[in-house]
C-alpha positions as CSV (number, residue, x, y, z in Angstrom):
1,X,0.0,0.0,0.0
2,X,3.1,1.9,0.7
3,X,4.5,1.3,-2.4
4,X,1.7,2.2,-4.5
5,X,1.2,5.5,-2.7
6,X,4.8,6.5,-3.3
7,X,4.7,5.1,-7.1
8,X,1.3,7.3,-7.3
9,X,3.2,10.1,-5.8
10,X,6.0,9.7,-8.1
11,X,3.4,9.9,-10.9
12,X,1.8,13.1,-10.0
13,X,5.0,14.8,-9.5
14,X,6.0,13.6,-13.3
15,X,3.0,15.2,-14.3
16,X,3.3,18.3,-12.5
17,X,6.6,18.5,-14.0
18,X,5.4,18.2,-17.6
19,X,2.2,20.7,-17.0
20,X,4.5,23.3,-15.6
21,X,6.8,22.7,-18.4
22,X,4.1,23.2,-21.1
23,X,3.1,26.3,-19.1
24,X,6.0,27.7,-19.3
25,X,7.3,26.9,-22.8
26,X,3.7,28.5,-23.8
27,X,4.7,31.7,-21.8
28,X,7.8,31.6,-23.6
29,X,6.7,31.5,-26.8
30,X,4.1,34.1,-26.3
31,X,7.1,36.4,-24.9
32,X,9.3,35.7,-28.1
33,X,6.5,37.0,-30.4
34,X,7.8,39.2,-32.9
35,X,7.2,42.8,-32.9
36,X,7.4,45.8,-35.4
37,X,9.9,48.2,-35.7
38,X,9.1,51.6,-34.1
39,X,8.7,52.8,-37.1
40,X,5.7,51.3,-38.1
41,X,2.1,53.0,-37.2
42,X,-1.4,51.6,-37.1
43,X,-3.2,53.9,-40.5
44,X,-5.3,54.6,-37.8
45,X,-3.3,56.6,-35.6
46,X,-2.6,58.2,-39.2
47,X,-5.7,59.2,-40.7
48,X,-8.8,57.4,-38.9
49,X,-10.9,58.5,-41.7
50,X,-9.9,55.8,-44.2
51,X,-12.0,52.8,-44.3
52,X,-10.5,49.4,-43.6
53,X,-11.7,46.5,-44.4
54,X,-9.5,44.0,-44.2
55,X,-10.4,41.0,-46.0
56,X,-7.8,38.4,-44.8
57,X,-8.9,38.6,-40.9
58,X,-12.7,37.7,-42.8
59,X,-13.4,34.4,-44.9
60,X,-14.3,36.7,-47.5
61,X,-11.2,36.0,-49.9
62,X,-10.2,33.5,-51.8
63,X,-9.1,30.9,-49.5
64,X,-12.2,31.1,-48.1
65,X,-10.7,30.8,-44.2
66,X,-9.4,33.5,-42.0
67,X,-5.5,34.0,-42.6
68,X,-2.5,32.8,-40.5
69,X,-1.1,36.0,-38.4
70,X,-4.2,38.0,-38.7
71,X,-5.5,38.9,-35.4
72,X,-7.3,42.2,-35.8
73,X,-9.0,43.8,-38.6
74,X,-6.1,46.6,-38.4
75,X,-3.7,48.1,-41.2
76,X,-0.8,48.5,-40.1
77,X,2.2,50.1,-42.4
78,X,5.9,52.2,-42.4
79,X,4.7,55.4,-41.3
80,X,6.1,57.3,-44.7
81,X,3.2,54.8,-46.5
82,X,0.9,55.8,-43.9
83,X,1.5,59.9,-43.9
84,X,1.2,59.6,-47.9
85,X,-1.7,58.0,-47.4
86,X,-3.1,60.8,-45.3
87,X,-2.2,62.8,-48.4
88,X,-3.7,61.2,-50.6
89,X,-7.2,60.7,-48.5
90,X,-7.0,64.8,-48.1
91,X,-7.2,65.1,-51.9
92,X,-9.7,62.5,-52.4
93,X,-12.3,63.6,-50.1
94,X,-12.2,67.1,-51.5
95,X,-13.4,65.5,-54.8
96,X,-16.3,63.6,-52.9
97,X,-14.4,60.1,-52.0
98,X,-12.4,58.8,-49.3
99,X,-10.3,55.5,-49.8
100,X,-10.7,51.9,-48.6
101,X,-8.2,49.8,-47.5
102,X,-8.4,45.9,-47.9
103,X,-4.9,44.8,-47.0
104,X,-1.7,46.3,-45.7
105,X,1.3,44.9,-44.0
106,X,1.0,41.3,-44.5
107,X,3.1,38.4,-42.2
108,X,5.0,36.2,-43.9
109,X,3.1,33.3,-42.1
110,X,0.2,34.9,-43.8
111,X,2.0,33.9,-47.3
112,X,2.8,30.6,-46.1
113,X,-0.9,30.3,-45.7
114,X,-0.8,31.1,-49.1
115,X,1.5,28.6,-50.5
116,X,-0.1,26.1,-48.5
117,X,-3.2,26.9,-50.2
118,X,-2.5,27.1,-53.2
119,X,-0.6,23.7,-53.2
120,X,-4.0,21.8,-52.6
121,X,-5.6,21.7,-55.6
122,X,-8.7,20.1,-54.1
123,X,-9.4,23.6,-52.4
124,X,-11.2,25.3,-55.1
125,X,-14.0,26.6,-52.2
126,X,-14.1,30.3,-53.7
127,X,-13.1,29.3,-57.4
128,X,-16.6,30.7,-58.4
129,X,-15.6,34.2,-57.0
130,X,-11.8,34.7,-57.3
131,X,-10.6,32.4,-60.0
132,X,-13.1,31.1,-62.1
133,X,-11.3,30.9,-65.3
134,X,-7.9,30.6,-64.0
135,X,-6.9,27.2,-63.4
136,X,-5.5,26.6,-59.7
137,X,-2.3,24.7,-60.9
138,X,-1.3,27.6,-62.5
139,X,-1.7,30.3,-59.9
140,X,2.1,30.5,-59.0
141,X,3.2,30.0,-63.0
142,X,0.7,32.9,-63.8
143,X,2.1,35.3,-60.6
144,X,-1.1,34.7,-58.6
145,X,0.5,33.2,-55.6
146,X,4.4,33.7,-54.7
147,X,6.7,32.7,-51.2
148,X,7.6,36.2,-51.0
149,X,5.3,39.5,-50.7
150,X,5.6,42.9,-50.6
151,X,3.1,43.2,-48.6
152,X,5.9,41.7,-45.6
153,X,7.8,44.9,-46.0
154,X,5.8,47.2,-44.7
155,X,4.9,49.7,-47.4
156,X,2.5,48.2,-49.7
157,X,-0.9,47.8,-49.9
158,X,-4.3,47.0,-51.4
159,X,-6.7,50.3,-51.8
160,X,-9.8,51.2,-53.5
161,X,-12.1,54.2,-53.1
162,X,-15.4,54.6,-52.1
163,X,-18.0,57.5,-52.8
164,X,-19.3,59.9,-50.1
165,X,-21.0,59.3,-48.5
166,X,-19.6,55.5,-47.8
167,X,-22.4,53.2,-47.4
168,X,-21.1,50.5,-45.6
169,X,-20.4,46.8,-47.2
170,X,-22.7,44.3,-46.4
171,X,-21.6,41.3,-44.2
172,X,-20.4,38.2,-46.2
173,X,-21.8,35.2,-45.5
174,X,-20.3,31.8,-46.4
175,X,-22.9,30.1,-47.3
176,X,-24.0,32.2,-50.5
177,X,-23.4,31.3,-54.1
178,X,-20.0,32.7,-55.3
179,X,-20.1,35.3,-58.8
180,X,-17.3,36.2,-60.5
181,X,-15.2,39.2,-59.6
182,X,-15.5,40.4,-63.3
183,X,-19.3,39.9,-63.2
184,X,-21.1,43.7,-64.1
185,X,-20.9,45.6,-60.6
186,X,-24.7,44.8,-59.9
187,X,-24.3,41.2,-59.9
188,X,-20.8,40.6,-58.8
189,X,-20.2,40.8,-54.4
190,X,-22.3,44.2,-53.4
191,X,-18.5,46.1,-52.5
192,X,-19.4,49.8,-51.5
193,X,-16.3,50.4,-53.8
194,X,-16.9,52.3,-57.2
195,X,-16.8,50.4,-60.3
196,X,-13.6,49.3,-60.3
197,X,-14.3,46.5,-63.5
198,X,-13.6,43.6,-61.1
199,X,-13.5,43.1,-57.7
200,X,-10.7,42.7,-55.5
201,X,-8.4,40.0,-55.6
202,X,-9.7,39.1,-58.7
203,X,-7.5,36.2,-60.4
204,X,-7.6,37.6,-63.9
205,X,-5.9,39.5,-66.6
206,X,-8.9,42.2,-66.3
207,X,-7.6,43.0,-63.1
208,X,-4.6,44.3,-65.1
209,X,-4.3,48.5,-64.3
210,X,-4.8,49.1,-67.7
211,X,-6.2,46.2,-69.9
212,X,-8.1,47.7,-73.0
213,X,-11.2,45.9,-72.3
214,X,-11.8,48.1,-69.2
215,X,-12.9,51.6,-70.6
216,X,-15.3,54.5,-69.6
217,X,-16.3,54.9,-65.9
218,X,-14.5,52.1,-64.8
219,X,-11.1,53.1,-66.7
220,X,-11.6,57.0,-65.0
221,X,-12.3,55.3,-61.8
222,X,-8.7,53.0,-61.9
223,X,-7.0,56.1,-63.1
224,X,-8.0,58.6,-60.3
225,X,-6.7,55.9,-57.9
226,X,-3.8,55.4,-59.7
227,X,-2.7,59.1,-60.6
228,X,-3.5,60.1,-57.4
229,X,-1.5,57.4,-55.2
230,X,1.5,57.5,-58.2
231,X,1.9,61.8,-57.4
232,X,2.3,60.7,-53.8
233,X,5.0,58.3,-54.2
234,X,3.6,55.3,-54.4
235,X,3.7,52.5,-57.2
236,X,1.3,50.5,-58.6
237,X,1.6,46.9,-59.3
238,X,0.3,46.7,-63.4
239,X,-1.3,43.7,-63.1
240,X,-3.8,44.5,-60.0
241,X,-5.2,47.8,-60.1
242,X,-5.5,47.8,-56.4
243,X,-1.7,47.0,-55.7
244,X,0.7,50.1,-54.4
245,X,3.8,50.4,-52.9
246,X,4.8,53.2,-51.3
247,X,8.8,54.4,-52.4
248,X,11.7,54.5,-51.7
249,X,10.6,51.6,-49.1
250,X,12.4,51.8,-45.8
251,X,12.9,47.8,-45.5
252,X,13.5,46.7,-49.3
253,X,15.1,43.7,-48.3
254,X,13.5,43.0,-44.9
255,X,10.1,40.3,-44.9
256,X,8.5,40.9,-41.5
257,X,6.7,37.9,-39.4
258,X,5.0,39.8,-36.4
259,X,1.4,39.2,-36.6
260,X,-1.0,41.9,-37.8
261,X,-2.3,43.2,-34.1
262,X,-2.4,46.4,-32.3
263,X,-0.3,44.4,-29.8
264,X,3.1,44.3,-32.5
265,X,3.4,47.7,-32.8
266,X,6.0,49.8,-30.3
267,X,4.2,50.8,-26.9
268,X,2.1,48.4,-27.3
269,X,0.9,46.4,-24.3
């Protein structure tokens, strides 16, 4: 009886042992989470008049899941992208719109999620939507999906605009049957965007800045985004009309992993 008490002792001590040793290598881990440099801002703290929806923290995209390292609906960026921004939104809404962001700085676990993705090509969820002439096994031959982003620097981002006054985007919900992003604006997802000729993230070459099929309002529309962000110093991306980086980039060379939350930035707590 002795025996077994002590063997039983032993046996809660071992687990003890291993529960305070999970603890703690949790703690750690949560300690050794990466953060920004001081020099990146939440847009917010910028300009809080921009609108952000940010897709990737949503199911709304074309994964169809919420996305590795996003744990707020926040944009986060260098603070040069962010005070052109501000520039930029001050123009705009003096000509009746205001901009709309749907992504910003982007962890590079978020592009592993990506990879990952795009490496099963029995995922075709939000086909319908995103890529629905595009097929998956070609989305890293055709520049679709990459290992590396911009996004991961810091200074780039995907922007729209929206007229004023913004009426809000309706929720998304899973369950609904998916249109094509190059669908006519009154069929494709209800975006409060202006017609832009596709939607976002829209896998196809109509998504290019300045393919000849897109004309009229929709042409006008890309081109006040684009001459308005390009006199500001940013650069777009020619094939997505959305895509701008902001230059001369302060981390060129530099692909960030600290996870897209109020928490990362400096002075955080």
């Amino acid at each position: 009886m002795t025996r077994l008490t002590t063997v039983a002792r032993g046996l809660i001590t071992v687990f003890a042992a291993l529960l305070a040793a999970t603890a703690s290598t949790a703690t750690a881990q949560a300690k050794t989470e990466p953060k920004a440099p001081k020099d990146f801002v939440a847009l917010r703290s910028v300009d809080p008049t921009i609108i952000q929806e940010m897709r990737y923290v949503t199911r709304h995209n074309f994964v169809g899941d919420r996305i590795d390292g996003y744990l707020q609906p926040t944009c986060i960026l260098t603070r040069p992208a962010a005070q052109a921004l501000h520039k930029a939104q001050r123009k705009l809404l003096r000509q009746g719109y205001t901009l709309k962001v749907y992504d910003c700085y982007r962890p590079q676990r978020a592009v592993d999620h990506f990879v990952r993705w795009a490496e099963d090509l029995d995922d075709e969820a939000m086909k319908g939507e995103f890529y629905p002439n595009v097929d998956k096994i070609r989305l890293f031959t055709d520049g679709y999906i990459a290992e590396k982003s911009g996004h991961s620097r810091g200074s780039t981002l995907d922007i729209t605009l929206v007229r004023l006054p913004a009426k809000p985007t309706r929720p998304y919900h899973p369950e609904e049957p998916l249109v094509p992003c190059f669908a006519p604006q009154g069929e494709r997802f209800p975006d409060n965007s202006i017609d832009m000729g596709t939607g976002f993230d829209c896998f196809d070459t109509l998504s290019h800045t300045l393919d000849p099929r897109i004309q009229g309002q929709q042409r006008a529309n890309r081109l006040l985004l684009k001459n308005t962000l390009e006199g500001l110093g940013f650069v777009n991306l020619p094939e997505e009309w959305w895509h701008y980086t902001y230059k001369p980039e302060p981390y060129p060379d530099t692909y960030f992993d600290f996870p897209v939350s109020r928490k990362s930035l400096a002075g955080a707590h």
